[in-house]
C-alpha positions in Angstrom: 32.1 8.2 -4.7 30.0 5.3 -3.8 27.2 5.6 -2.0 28.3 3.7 1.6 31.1 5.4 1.6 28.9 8.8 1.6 27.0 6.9 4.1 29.3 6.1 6.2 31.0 9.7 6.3 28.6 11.2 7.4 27.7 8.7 10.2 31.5 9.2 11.1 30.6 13.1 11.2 27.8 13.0 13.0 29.6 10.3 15.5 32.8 13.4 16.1 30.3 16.0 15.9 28.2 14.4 18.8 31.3 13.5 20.9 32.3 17.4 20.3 29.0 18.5 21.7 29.1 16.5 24.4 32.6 18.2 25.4 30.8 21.6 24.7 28.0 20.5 27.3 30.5 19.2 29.6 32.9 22.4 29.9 29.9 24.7 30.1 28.3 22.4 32.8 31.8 22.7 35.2 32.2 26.4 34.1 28.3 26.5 35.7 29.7 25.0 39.0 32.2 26.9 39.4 30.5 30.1 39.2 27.4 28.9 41.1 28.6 26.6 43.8 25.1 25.1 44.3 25.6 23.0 41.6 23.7 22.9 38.1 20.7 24.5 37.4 17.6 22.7 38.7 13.8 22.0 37.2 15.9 21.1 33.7 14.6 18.1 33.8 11.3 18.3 32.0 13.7 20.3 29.1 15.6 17.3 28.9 12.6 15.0 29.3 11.0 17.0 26.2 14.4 17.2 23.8 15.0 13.0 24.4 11.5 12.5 23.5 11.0 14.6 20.6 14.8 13.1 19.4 13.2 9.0 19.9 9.6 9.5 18.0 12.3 11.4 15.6 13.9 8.1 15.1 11.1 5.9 15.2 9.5 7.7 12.6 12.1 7.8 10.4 13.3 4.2 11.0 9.9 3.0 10.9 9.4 4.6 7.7 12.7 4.0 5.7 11.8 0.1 6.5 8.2 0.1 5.2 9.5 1.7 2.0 11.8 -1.0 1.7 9.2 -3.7 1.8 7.2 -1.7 -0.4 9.8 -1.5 -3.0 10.4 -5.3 -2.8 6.9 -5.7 -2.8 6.6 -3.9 -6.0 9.1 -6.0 -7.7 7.0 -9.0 -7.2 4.0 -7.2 -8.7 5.7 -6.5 -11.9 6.6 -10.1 -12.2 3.0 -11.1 -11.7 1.8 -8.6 -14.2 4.2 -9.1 -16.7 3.6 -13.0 -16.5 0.0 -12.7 -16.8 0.7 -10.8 -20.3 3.0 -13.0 -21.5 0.7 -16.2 -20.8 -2.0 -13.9 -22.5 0.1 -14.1 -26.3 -1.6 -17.4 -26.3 -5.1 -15.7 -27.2 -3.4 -13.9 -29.9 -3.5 -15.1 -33.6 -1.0 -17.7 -34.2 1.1 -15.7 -36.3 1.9 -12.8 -35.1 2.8 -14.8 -31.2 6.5 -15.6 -32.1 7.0 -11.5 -32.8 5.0 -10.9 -29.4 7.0 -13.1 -27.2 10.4 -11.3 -28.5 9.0 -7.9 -27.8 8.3 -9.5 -24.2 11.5 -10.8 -24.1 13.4 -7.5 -25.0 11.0 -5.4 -22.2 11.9 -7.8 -19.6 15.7 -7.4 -20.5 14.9 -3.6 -20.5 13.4 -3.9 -17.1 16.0 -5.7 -15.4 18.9 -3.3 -17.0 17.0 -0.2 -15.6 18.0 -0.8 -11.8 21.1 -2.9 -12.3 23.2 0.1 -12.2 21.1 2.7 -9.6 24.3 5.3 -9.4 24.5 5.8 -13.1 21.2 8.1 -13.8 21.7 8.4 -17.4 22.4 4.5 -18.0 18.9 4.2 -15.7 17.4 7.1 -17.9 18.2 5.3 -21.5 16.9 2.2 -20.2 13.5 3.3 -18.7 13.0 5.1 -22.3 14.2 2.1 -23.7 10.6 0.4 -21.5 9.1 3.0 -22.5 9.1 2.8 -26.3 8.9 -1.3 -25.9 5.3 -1.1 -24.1 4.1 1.5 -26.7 4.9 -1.1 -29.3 3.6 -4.1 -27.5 0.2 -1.7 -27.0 0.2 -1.4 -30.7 0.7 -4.6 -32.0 -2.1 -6.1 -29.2 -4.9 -3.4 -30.4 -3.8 -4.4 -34.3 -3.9 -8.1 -33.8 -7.3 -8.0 -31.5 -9.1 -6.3 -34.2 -8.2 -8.5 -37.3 -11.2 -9.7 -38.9 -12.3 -12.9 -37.6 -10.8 -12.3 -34.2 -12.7 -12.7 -31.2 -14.0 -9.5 -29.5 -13.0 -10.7 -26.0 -9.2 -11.6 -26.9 -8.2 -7.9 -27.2 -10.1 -7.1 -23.9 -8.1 -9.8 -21.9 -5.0 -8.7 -23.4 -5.4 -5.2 -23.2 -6.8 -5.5 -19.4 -3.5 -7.8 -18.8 -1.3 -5.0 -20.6 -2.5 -2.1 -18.4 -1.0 -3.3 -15.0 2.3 -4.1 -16.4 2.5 -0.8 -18.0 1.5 0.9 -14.6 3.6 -0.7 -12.2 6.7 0.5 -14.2 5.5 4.3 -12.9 4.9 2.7 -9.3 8.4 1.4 -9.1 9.9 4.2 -10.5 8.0 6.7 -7.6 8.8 4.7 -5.3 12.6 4.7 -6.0 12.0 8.4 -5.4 10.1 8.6 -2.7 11.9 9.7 0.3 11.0 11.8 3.7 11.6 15.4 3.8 15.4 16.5 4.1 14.1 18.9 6.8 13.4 15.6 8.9 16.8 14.1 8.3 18.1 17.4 9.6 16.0 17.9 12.2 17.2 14.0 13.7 20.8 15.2 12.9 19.7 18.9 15.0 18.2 17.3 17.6 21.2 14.6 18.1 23.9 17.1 18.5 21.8 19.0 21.5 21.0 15.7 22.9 24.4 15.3 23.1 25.1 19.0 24.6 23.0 17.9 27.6 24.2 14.3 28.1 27.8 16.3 28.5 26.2 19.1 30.7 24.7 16.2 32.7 27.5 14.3 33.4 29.8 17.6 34.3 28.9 16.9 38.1 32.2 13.9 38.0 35.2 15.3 37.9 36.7 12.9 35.5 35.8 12.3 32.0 33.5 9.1 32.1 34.2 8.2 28.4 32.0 5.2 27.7 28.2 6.2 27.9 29.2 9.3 25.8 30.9 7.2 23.1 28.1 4.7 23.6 25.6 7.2 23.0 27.1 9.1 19.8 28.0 5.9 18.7 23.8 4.2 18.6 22.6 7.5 17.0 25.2 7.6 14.1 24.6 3.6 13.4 21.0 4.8 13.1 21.4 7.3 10.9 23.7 5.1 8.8 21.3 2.1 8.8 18.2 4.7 7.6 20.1 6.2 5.3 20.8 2.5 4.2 16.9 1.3 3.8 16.1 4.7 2.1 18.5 3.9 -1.4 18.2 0.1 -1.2 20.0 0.1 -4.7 23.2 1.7 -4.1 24.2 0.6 -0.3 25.1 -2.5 1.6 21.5 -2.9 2.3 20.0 -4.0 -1.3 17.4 -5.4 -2.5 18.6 -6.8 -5.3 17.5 -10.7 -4.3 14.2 -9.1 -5.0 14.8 -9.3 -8.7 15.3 -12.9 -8.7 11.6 -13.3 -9.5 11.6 -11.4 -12.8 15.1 -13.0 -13.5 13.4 -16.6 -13.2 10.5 -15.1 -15.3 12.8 -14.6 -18.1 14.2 -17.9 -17.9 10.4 -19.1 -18.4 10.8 -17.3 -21.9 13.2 -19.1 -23.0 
């Protein structure tokens, strides 16, 4: 099932669950008036005040952090272009003979690297291809340590290629870990909790008219559950609507450079 659809599911349930609350607060609110004619219970105000709060630093965290994530992972993207670039210039200091070999092996890791998140919902594709990385850098470590200690070679050319190797090699674990790094599920569950009474008292609130009033109840369910949606959205920015797949234009353009 693709991933927006999920998305969008279970904005849809939160959306009818929210709406249902409210109905539960609303019928417990008139079954409160009619057995205490005074009207509903007073001083539950700072309750309410306390439940809205917790529910918007909820969100703000949440929001706030699903979006930084996001930049971070486009961030990343841009390092791994710089890093890989400054290695690939660095074949010049190589001996002559062994650079046509070195700039294939680049040219092959780069592929690699581009396959590994162009399909995000297939983990075993992703899997083969990080391995795929994997084995690549080992033999482009290799052949740089053998061709920087030939005979006749200067000391300092294996040291500038080697030093230029290491952060290419590292961001690949950066980017990875940070395709996985995600808050707790017992926040998104407490924001989903916390919705669904919010939405208890916004009905036992408004039990006081006696007709339904339709539009700040729908209004309300309806902000949260684009929220949650939009979160859920920034969190797996390769397999949503929200993408960051333009991001990879830079390392796409790098490989042109190869040509």
């Amino acid at each position: 099932m693709p991933f927006s659809l999920i998305t969008l599911l279970l904005a849809a349930g939160l959306f009818s669950g929210m709406l249902i609350c409210a109905e539960i607060g609303r019928r417990t609110g008139m079954a409160a008036i009619r057995r205490y004619p005074d009207g509903l219970a007073k001083g539950i105000g700072s309750v309410e005040g306390a439940v809205f709060g917790l529910l918007g630093l909820i969100i703000a965290f949440t929001f706030s952090g699903a979006e930084t994530r996001f930049e971070h992972r486009r961030h990343i993207i841009t390092e791994e272009a710089n890093a890989i670039g400054t290695a690939y210039r660095r074949i010049d200091l190589l001996p002559p003979d062994v650079q046509p070999e070195m700039r294939e092996l680049f040219r092959r890791y780069l592929d690699s690297r581009l396959a590994v998140y162009r399909n995000a919902d297939d983990t075993n594709v992703t899997m083969t291809h990080l391995a795929r990385s994997a084995a690549l850098q080992e033999e482009i470590w290799k052949r740089s340590v053998s061709a920087g200690s030939r005979p006749g070679v200067a000391s300092h050319t294996s040291i500038l290629m080697l030093s230029a190797l290491n952060p290419m090699i590292d961001i690949t674990t950066t980017r990875t870990t940070a395709t996985r790094d995600h808050p707790p599920l017992v926040i998104l569950l407490l924001f989903l909790f916390l919705s669904l009474i919010s939405s208890m008292l916004v009905g036992y609130n408004m039990s006081v008219n006696e007709n339904r009033r339709w539009l700040h109840t729908v209004a309300f369910a309806l902000i949260f559950s684009i929220a949650v949606f939009v979160i859920l959205e920034l969190e797996f920015p390769r397999r949503g609507l929200v993408r960051v797949d333009d991001a990879d234009q830079v390392l796409v353009e790098l490989r042109q450079s190869m040509k």
